[in-house]
C-alpha positions in Angstrom: 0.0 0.0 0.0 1.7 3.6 -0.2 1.5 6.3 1.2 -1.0 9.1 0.7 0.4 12.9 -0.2 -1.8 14.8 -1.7 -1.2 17.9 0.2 2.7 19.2 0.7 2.5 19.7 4.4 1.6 16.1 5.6 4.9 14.9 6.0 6.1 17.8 8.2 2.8 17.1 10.3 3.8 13.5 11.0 7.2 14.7 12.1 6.6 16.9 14.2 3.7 16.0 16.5 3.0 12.6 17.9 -0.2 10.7 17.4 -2.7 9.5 20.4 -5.2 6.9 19.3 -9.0 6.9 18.9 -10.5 4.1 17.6 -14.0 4.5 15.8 -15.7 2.1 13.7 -19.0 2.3 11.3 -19.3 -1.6 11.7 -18.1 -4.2 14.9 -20.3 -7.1 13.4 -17.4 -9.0 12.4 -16.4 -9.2 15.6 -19.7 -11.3 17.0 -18.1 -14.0 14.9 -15.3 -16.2 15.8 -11.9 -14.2 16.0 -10.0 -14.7 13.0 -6.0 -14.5 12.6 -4.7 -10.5 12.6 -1.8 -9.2 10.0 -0.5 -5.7 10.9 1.3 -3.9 8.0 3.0 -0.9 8.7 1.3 0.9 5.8 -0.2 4.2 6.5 -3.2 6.6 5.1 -2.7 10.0 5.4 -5.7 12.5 5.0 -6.4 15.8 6.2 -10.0 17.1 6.9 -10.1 19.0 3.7 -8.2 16.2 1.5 -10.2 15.2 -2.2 -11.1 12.1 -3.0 -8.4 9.8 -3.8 -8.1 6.5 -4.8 -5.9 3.5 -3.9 -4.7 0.2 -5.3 -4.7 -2.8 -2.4 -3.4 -6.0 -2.5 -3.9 -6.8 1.2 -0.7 -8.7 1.6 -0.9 -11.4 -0.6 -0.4 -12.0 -4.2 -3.4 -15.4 -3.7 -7.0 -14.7 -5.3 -9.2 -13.6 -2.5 -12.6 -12.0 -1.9 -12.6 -9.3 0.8 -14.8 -6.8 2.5 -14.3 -3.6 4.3 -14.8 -4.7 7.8 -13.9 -1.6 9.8 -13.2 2.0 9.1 -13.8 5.3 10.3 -17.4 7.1 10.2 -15.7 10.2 8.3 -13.9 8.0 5.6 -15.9 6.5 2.6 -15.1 3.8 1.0 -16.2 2.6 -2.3 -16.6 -0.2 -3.0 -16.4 -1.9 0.4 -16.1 -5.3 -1.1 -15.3 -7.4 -3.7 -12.9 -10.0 -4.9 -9.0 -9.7 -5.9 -8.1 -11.9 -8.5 -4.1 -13.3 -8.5 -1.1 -10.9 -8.9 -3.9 -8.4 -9.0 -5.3 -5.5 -6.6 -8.2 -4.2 -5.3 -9.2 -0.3 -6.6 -10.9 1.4 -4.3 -11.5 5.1 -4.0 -11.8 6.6 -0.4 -13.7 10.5 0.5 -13.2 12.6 3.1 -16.3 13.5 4.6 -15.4 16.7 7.0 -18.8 17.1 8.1 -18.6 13.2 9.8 -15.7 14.4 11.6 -16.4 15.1 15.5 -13.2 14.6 17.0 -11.3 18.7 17.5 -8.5 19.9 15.5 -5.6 17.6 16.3 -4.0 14.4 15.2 -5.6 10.7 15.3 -5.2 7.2 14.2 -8.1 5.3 13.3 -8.1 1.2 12.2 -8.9 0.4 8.8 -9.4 -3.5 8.0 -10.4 -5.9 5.7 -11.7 -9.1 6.1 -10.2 -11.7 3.6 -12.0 -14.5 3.0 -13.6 -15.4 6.3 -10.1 -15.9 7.6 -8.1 -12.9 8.0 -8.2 -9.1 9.5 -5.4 -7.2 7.2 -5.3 -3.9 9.3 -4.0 -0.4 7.7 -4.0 2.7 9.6 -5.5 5.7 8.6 -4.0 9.3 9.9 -6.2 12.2 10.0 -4.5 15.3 10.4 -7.9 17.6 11.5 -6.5 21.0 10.5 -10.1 22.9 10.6 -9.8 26.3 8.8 -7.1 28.2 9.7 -6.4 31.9 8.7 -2.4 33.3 8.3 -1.1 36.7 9.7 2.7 37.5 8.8 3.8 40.2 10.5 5.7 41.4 7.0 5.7 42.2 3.2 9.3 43.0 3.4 12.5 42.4 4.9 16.0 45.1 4.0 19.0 43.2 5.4 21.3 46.4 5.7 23.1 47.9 8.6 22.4 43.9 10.2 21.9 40.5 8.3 19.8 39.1 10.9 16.5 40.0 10.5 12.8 38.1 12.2 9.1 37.7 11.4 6.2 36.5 13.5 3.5 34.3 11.9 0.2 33.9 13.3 -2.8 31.8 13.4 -5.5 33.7 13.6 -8.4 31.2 13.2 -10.1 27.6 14.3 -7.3 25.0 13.5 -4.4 24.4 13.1 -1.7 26.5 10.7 0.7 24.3 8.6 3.1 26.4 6.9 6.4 26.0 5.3 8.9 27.8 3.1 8.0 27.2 -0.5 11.4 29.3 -1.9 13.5 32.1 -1.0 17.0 33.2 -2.3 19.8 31.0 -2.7 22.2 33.7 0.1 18.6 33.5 2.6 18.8 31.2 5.6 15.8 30.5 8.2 16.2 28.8 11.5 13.5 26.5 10.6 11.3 25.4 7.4 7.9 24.6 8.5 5.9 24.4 11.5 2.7 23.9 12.7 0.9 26.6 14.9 -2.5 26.4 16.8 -5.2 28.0 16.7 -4.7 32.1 18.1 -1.3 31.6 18.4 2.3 32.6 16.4 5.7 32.0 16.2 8.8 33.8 15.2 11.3 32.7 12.6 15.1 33.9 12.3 16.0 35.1 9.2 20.0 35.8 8.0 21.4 36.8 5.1 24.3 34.6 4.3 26.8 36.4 2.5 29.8 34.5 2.7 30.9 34.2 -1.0 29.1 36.9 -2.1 30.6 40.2 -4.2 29.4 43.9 -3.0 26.5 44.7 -4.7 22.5 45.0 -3.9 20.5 41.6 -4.1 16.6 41.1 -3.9 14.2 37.9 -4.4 10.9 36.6 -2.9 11.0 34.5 0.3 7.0 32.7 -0.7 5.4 30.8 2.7 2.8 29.0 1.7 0.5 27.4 4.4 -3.0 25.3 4.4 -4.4 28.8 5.7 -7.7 29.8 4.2 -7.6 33.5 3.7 -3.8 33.6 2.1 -2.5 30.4 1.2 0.5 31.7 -0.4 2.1 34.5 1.3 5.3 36.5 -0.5 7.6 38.7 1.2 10.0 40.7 -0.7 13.8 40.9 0.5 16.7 42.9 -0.4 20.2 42.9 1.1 22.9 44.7 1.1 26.6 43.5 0.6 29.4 46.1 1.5 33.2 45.1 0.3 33.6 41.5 -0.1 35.2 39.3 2.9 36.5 36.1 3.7 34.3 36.2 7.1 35.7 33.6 9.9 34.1 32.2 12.8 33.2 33.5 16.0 35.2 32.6 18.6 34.6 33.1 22.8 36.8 34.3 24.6 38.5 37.3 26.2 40.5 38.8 23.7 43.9 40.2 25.5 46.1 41.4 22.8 46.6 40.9 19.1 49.9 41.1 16.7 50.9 40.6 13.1 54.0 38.5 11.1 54.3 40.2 8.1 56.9 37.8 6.8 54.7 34.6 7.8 51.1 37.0 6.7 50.0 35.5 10.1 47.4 36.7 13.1 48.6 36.3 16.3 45.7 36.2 18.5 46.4 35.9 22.4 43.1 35.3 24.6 42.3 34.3 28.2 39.1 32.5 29.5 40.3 30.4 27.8 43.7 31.0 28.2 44.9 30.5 24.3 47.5 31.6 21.7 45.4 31.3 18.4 47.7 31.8 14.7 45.7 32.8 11.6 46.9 31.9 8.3 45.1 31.4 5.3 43.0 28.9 6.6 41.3 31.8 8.4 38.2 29.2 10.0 41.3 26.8 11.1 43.8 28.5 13.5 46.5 26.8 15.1 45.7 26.8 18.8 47.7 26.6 21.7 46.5 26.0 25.2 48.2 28.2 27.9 48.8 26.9 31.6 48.9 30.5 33.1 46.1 33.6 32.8 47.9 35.7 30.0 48.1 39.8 30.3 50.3 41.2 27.2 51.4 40.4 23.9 54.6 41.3 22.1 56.0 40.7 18.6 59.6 41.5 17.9 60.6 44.0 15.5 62.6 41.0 13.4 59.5 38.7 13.7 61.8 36.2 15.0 60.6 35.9 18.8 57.3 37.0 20.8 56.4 36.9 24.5 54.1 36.8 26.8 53.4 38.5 29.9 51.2 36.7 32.6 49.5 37.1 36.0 51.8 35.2 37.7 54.8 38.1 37.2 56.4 35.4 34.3 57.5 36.4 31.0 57.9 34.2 28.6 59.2 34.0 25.0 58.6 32.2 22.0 60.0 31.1 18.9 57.9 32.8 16.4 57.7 30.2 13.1 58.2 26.9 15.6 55.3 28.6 18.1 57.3 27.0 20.8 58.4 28.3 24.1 62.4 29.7 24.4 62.6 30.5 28.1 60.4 31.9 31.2 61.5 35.0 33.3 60.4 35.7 36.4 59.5 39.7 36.7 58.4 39.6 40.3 55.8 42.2 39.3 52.6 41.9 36.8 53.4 43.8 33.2 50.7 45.0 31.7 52.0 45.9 28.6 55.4 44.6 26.8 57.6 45.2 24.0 61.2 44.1 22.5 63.8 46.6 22.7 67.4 46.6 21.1 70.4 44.3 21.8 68.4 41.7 24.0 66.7 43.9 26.2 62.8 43.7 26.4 60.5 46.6 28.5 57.5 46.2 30.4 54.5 48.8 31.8 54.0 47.2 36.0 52.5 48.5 38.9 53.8 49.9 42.1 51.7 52.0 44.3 49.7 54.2 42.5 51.6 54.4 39.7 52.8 52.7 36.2 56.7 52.7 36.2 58.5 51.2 32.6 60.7 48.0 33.2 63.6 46.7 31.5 65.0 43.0 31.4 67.9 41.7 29.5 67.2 38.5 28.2 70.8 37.2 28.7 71.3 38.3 32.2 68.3 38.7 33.3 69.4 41.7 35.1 65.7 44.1 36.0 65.9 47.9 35.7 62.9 50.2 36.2 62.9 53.9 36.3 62.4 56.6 38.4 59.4 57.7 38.2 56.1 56.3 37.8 53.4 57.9 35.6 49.7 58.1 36.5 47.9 55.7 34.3 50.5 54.8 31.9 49.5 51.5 30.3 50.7 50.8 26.4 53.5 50.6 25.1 55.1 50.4 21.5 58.3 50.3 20.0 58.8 52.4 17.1 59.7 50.9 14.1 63.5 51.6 12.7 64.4 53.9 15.9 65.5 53.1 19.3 61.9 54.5 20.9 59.3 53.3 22.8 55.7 55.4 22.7 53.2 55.1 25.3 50.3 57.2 26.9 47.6 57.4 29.8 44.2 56.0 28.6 41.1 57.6 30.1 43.2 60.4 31.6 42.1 64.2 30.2 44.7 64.8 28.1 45.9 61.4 27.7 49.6 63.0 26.3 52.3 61.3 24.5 55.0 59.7 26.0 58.4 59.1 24.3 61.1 57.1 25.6 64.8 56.7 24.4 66.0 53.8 24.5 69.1 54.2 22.6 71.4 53.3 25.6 70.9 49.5 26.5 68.2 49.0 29.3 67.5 52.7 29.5 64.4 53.7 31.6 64.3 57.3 32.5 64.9 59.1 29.6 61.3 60.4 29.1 59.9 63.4 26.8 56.1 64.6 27.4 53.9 66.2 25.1 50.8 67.7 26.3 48.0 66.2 23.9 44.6 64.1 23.5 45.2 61.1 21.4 42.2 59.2 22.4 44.0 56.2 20.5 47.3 56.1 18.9 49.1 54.0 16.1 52.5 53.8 14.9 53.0 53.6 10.6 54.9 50.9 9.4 58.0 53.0 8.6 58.3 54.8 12.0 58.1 57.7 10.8 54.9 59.0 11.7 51.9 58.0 14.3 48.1 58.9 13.8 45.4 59.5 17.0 41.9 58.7 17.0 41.0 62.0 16.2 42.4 62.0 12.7 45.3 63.8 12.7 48.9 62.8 11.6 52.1 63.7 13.3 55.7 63.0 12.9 57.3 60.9 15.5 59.1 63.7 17.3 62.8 63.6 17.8 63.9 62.7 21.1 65.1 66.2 23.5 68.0 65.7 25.7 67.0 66.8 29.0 63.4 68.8 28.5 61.1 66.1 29.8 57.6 68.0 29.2 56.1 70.0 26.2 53.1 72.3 27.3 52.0 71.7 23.1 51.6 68.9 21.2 53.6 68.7 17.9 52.7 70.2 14.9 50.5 68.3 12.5 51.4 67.2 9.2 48.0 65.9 8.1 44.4 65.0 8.8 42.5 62.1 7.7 39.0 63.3 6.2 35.8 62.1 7.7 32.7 63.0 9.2 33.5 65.9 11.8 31.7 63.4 14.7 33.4 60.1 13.6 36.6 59.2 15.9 39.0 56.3 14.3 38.4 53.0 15.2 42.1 51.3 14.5 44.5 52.6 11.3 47.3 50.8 9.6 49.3 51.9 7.1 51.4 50.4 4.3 54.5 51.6 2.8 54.5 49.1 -0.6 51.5 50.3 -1.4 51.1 54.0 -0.4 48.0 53.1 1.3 46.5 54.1 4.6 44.0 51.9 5.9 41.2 53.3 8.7 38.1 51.4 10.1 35.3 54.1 11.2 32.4 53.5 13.5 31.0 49.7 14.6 28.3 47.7 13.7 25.5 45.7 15.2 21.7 45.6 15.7 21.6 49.2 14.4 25.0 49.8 13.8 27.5 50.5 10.7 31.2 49.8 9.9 33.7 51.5 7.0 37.0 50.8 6.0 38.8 53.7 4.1 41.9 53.4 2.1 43.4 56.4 1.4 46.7 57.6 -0.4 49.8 57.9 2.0 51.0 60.7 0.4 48.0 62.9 -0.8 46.0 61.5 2.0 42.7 61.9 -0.5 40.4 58.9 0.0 41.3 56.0 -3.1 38.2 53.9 -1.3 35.1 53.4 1.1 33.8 49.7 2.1 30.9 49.1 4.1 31.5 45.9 6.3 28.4 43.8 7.6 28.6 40.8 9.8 26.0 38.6 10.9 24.8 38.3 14.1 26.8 35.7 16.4 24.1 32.9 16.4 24.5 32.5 20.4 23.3 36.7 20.8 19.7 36.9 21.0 18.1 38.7 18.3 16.1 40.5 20.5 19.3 41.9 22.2 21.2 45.1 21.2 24.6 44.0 20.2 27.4 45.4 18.8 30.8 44.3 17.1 34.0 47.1 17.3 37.2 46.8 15.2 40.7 46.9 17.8 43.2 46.2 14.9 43.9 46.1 11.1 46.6 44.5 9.7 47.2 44.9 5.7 47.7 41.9 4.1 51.6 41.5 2.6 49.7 40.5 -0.9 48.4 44.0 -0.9 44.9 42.2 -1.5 43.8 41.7 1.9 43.6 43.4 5.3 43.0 41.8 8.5 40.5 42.9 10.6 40.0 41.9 14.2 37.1 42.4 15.9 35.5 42.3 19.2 32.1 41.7 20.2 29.4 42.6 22.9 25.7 41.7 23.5 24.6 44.5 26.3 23.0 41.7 28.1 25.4 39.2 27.2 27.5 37.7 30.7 29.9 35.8 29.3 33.7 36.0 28.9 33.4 38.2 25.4 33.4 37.2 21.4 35.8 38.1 19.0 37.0 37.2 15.2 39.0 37.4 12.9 38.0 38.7 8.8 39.5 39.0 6.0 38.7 42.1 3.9 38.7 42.2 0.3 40.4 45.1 -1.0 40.9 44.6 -4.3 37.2 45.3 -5.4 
């Protein structure tokens, strides 16, 4: 016998509700007489209350002439005819109705008997299914969907009529994902469904289609929704990863992400294979991150006062110093020395250790807040400043003399957020402007004015930078503006090192991290680009935050497109 499916929605019924039983019979006579044997064959009838009539071909288990008769069946099922004889090899035709108005039973889901007798001798026992719908009505709470500052988007449908809704996603565009494709929804009530626009793969551009639900609904049994989306520059997106995210570096030589986290505590290297890191499990709660200016060696500072460093193509350790104070920030210096930012009292003082030796020097005198630090490329410098303070100033050591510690200059200036360019030469704030890395003053330790500008990045006279990179192969300068989120957008701009005039603008989308709720505000903000050495690409890292998220933070890693 097979299986009935005349309407597209009975499968997904069967799936996803389970069946009581009820057993109702239009005629028990057979069973006065004496009991005769019982076959059960696992062959099912499925019918809705609103199925047509439909016929079916029977051969009641046996390939033997017989003469049979419709012994038992349910009072809203019609059968015609209910008896007759099967001759050998051959089957019985027999064409069933639905009568709705028989049906007593609520909207729901029941199994009824359907048997034959067979000569006298034999029950054969099918199962008929009724899926009792009744006549439900569909309400989608959209007509259309814009995937553009997010690529999670939701809709609610509702039943809002006696029965029970079955509906299910007849098509939608190839780059549109739901969270589920069908369901079945009682009677005054609805349910929401998670749209996202997958755009992995995709080139920038605007797309559109029609996401069509159809539904056994009476009022609208085919509803369509129109969608566009949005795709900003093109980008190798990688996965989501959870975690603290403490500090982040790049090999230029290797074109490799270093990635150091905590919670867990992992050293995470990003190469091509940007969804398959190598990952390294740390024993100790790591604090800072540094990358030498050779791309030889890195190290790591952790809670426990150790430093240690690493070869940097084997990812293996070299050796462990103990600092007997925390560093909070660290970077390689010249001829084997490497300096630290560590607490004493209430201030931040700078650190020294030679890696030979192992001789510790600190200086003098402790700055108020002092917490990054960052060797200047080419020159024997190190550039730090006071986050959060008002200003926040510039802070430029010499480190020319091995170990050195106290020779300080000051500059009295807001940075907000500082980066070094590739060549040393210059570093640029969050506020857009571009300075030369000043020379280093014998002697005067504080400048009451900052140095003079020697360029300004152009943007919108509210937006701050979020992180900028710059690339000296290329004559590019690479700045990520704003963040992005629930509500939220994201730009990359590439603009000529020399002329500074904008070359290009991309607008980056991400999709929603599938453990935020979509009902949540959340947000993504770049810390650090990193251009690719292919001049192709440029490494973004990113980190993440639901407001109402509690958990140890999100962060990833993308790939940006810039050759587009």
């Amino acid at each position: 016998m097979k299986n009935i499916n005349r309407q597209r929605y009975i499968p997904g019924i069967i799936a996803i509700l389970g069946i009581f039983f009820l057993v109702n019979s239009c005629d028990e006579s057979f069973m006065e007489t004496q009991t005769p044997a019982y076959v059960e064959l696992y062959d099912t009838l499925f019918v809705t209350n609103t199925s047509q009539p439909f016929t079916l071909d029977l051969d009641f288990g046996t390939n033997e002439a017989c003469n049979w008769r419709l012994a038992q069946y349910p009072y809203w099922l019609e059968a015609a005819p209910k008896g007759g004889r099967k001759e050998a090899n051959e089957t019985a035709t027999i064409q069933f109705t639905v009568i709705e108005g028989n049906i007593s039973v609520r909207p729901g889901f029941y199994t009824f008997p359907l048997a034959f007798d067979i000569n006298n001798k034999q029950i054969v026992n099918y199962t008929a299914l009724l899926a009792h719908l009744g006549h439900p009505h569909i309400q989608v709470s959209r007509n259309s969907m814009a995937f553009t500052n997010t690529y999670n988007q939701s809709l609610e449908i509702r039943n809002n009529s006696y029965g029970i809704l079955n509906w299910w996603i007849a098509s939608a565009p190839e780059w549109l994902v739901a969270n589920k494709e069908g369901g079945l929804i009682d009677e005054n009530q609805s349910e929401d469904i998670q749209l996202t626009a997958a755009i992995n793969g995709l080139d920038p551009g605007d797309y559109s289609g029609i996401l069509r639900i159809e539904s056994n609904a009476e009022n609208t049994p085919s509803f369509d929704i129109q969608v566009t989306l949005k795709v900003g520059a093109s980008a190798y997106y990688g996965d989501y990863h959870q975690g603290e995210l403490v500090d982040t570096r790049y090999n230029k030589s290797r074109d490799e992400v270093i990635v150091l986290t905590k919670s867990p505590n992992q050293l995470l290297f990003f190469r091509s294979a940007i969804n398959e890191p190598e990952t390294i499990d740390l024993e100790r709660v790591p604090k800072c991150l540094a990358l030498s200016e050779d791309e030889t060696n890195f190290a790591i500072g952790y809670s426990n006062s150790e430093l240690t460093t690493y070869n940097a193509s084997s990812h293996s350790p070299i050796k462990t110093f103990n600092l007997a104070t925390i560093p909070l920030s660290v970077e390689f210096g010249n001829n084997q020395w490497v300096y630290f930012i560590a607490t004493q009292g209430y201030d931040n003082y700078l650190y020294s250790i030679n890696l030979n030796s192992e001789e510790i020097r600190r200086s003098k005198q402790g700055e108020g807040g002092m917490e990054t630090l960052k060797k200047v490329p080419g020159k024997s410098m190190l550039v730090s400043t006071r986050p959060g303070y008002s200003p926040d100033g510039l802070l430029l050591y010499d480190i020319s003399k091995m170990g050195q510690t106290d020779s300080l200059n000051q500059y009295h200036m807001d940075m907000e957020r500082f980066w070094l360019s590739e060549g040393g030469e210059r570093f640029f704030t969050a506020w857009k402007k571009i300075y030369n890395i000043p020379d280093y003053v014998e002697g005067d330790s504080f400048f009451p004015d900052e140095p003079s500008a020697i360029g300004q990045l152009d943007f919108e006279n509210w937006q701050t930078i979020e992180c900028v990179a710059d690339q000296t192969s290329s004559n590019r300068i690479f700045a990520a503006v704003g963040f992005h989120g629930s509500d939220a957008q994201l730009s990359l701009k590439v603009y000529n090192s020399n002329t500074l005039a904008q070359q290009k603008s991309y607008d980056l989308q991400f999709s929603r991290p599938e453990f935020f709720s979509a009902y949540n505000t959340w947000s993504g903000r770049p810390v650090a680009l990193f251009p690719s050495k292919n001049e192709e690409d440029v490494w973004l890292v990113q980190k993440f935050a639901e407001y109402s998220y509690n958990g140890s933070g999100i962060w990833s890693v993308t790939k940006v497109d810039i050759t587009k």
